[in-house]
N, C-alpha and C positions, 0 to 999 in steps of 0.2 A: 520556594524562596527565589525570588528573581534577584538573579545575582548583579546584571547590567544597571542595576538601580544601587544593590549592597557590596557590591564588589570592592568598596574601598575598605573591605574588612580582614586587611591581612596584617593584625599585628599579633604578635606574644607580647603582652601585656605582664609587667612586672607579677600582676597579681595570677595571671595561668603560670607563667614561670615559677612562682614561690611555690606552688600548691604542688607542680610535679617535681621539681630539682633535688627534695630528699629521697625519693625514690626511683631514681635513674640517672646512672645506666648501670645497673649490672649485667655480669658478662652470661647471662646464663640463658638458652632458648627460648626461657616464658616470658622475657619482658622487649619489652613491645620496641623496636628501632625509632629514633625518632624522625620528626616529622617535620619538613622545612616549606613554607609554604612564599611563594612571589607571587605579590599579586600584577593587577594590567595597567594598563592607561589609564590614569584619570582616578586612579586609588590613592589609599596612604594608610599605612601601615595601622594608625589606629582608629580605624571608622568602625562605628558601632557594630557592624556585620560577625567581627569576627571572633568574638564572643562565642557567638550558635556552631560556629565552625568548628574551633578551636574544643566545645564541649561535645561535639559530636564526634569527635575523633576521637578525645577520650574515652566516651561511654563505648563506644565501638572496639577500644582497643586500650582498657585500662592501665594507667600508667605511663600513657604515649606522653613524651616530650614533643610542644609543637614551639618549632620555633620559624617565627615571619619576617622573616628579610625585610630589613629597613634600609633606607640611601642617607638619612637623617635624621634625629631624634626628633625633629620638629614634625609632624604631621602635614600642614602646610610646606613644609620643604619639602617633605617627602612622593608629596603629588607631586610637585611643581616637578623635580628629579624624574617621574615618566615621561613628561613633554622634553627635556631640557639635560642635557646633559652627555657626556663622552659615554657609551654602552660599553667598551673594553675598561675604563677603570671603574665604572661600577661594578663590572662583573668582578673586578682586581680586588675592590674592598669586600666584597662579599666573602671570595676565595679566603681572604684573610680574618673575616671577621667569623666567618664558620671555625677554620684553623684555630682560633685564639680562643673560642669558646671553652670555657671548663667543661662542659660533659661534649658534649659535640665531637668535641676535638680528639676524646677517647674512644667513643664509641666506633665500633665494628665496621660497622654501615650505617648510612641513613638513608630515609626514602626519600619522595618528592612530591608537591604536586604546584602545579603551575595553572596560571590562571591568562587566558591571553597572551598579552606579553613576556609575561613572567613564564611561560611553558620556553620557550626556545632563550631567554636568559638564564633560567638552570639546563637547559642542555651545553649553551655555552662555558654554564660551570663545571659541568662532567666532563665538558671537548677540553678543557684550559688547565686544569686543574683536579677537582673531585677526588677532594682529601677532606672529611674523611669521603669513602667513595659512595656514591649512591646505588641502591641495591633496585628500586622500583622507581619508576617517573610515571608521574601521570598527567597528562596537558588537556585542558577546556579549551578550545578555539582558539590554539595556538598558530603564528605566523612561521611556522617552522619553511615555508618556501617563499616566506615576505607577501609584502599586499602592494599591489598595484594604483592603489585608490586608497587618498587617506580617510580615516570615518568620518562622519558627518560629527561637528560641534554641537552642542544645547546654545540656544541662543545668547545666554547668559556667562558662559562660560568662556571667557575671555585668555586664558593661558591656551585652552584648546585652539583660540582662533587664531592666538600669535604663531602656535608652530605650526598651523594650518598654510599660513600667510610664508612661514619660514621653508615650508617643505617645498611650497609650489613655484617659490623664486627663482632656485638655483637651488635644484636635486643633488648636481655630483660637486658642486665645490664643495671643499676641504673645511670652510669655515659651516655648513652646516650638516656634512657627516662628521662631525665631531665637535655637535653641539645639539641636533636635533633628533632626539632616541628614533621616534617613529622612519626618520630619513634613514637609519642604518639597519634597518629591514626593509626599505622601499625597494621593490622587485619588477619592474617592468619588463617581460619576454622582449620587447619595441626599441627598448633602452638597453641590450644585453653590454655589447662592450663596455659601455658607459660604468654599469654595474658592477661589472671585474673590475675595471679600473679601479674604482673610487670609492667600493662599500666598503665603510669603517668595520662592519660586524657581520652580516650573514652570509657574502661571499667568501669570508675566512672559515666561520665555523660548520657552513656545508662543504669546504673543502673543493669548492669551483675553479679554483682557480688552477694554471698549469703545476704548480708547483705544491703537492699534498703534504698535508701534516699528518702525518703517522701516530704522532699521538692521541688526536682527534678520534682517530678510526679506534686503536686500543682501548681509548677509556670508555667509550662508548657503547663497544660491544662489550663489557665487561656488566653490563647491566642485567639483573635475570627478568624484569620485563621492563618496555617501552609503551604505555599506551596514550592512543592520544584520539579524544573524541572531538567530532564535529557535530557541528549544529546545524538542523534541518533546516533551519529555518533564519540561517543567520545572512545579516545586512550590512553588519560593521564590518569583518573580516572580509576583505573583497582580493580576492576570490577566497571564499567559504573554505575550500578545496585544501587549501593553503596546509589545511589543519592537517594533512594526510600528506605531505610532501609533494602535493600533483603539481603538476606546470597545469595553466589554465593559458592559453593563446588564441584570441577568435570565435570565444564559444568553445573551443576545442581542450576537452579533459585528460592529458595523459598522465592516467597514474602512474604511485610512485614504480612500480615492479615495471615498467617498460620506460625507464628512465636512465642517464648514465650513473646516477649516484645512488641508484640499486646496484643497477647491472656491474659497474665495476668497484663498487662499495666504499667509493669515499672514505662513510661515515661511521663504515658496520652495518649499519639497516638490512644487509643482505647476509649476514653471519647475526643477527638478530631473527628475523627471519627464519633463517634456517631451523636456530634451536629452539622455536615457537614461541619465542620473547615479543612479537612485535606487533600489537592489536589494531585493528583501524575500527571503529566505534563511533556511531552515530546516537545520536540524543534529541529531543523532539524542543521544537522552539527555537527564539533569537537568541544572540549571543550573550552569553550567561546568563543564559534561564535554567536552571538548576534545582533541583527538589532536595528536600533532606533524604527523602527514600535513595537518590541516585548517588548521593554522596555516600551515606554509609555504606553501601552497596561496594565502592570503591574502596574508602576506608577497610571491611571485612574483606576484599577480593585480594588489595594490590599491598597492603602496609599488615603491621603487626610485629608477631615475634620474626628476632634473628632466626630464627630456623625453620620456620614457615615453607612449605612446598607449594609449588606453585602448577596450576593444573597447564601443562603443552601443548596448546593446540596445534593440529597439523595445517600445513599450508592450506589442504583442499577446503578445510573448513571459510564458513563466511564469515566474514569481521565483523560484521554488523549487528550492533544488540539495541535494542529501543525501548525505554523504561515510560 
């Protein structure tokens, strides 16, 4: 299933909510945590996609609550919401709209999985907040070190081209990090000071700047896994790398583990790390090209029951897995 086409399929739909809500959440090891999904760019919560998703995680993982972050009940608002809009009070209503849910809000733990942009907007949920707290993350071609190059439009697609036009005018003034999503993860190494300055959202929640949030690093490392794949073959994500925390400068790759926000652990990633929580995964293809084999694969691996044990890999092992 090529996701870069179906990707606008992250909603919980009245009709998947009704079907699991009588039977969860009880508090007992066999039933399954639930499942919050955000989708990327250019989605909306109720595109036909996420249907297959949504039944795949249950057949996977019977009884799972899946529930898909909305910005808006309208579907068209809800896109328009990835191009448009402040990232800190999106993240705020989410915080709150998770919180205020009747099962959600009881349960244990939940897990995660992020799509794009949506991988590093729920880690911002877990840095801010993550109540109730998330137990697994899982991110597709996430900007978790920003992108330097915004992705190419469809011809046709005119709200892409407005914040295409909006990102490239004036990057660090204040009227469009705090208007235009994709500008509050634009990451230029060229641009650094600039960056500190003036990023609305990923210089806060990589904790870059002089002054650290300790909460960030706490809740973060509180998680029993972090994984996050990249794409082999990906063209949107620039630099691809992004996906794995690396600086890209030049051609020049330095991974995250010889970085200052391993090295002096900002974020946790290096007390994740340690306790074999923190996978770096590759996947064959462009950006979210996605199989059903790879998703259930993750569904059985990283989500399930509350008391689920999770296999440790040691550091020496290699991250890399390819389905």
């Amino acid at each position: 299933m090529k996701l870069n086409t179906v990707l606008g399929l992250f909603a919980a739909t009245s009709l998947v909510q009704s079907a699991v809500l009588p039977t969860a959440h009880s508090r007992d090891n066999d039933t399954p945590l639930p499942l919050i999904i955000w989708h990327g760019l250019g989605d909306n919560y109720a595109a036909d996609g996420i249907a297959s998703v949504v039944e795949l995680a249950e057949e996977t993982n019977p009884g799972t609550l899946v529930y898909v972050v909305r910005l808006d009940e309208d579907a068209n608002a809800d896109r328009t919401a990835t191009f448009f809009g402040n990232v800190t009070n999106q993240i705020e209503k989410v915080c709150a709209d998770i919180a205020a849910h009747p099962i959600l809000s009881t349960a244990p733990a939940i897990d995660a999985l992020g799509f794009s942009q949506g991988g590093q907007f729920l880690r911002g949920y877990i840095e801010r907040c993550n109540s109730p707290p998330v137990r697994s993350l899982v991110t597709f071609g996430s900007q978790h070190n920003g992108i330097s190059e915004f992705q190419t439009c469809a011809v046709t697609d005119w709200v892409c081209h407005g914040a295409q036009r909006l990102l490239r005018s004036n990057t660090w003034s204040s009227f469009v990090q705090s208007r235009l999503v994709p500008a509050q993860y634009f990451r230029d190494p060229t641009q650094y000071e600039e960056y500190l300055e003036s990023s609305n959202f990923l210089a806060d929640i990589n904790n870059e700047r002089v002054l650290k949030n300790k909460t960030y690093k706490e809740n973060l490392e509180k998680l029993e896994q972090f994984v996050m794949y990249m794409f082999e073959d990906d063209e949107t994500v620039i630099p691809k790398e992004s996906g794995w925390f690396a600086e890209v400068e030049d051609a020049k790759v330095t991974p995250l583990r010889e970085r200052d926000i391993y090295k002096e652990d900002w974020i946790g990633l290096k007390a994740l790390d340690k306790k074999g929580a923190l996978k770096f995964l590759t996947t064959p293809g462009g950006h979210m090209s996605l199989s059903d084999k790879l998703l259930e694969k993750v569904f059985k691996d990283y989500y399930g029951p509350h008391g689920k044990s999770f296999e440790k890999i040691p550091e020496t092992i290699s991250w890399q897995e390819e389905l």
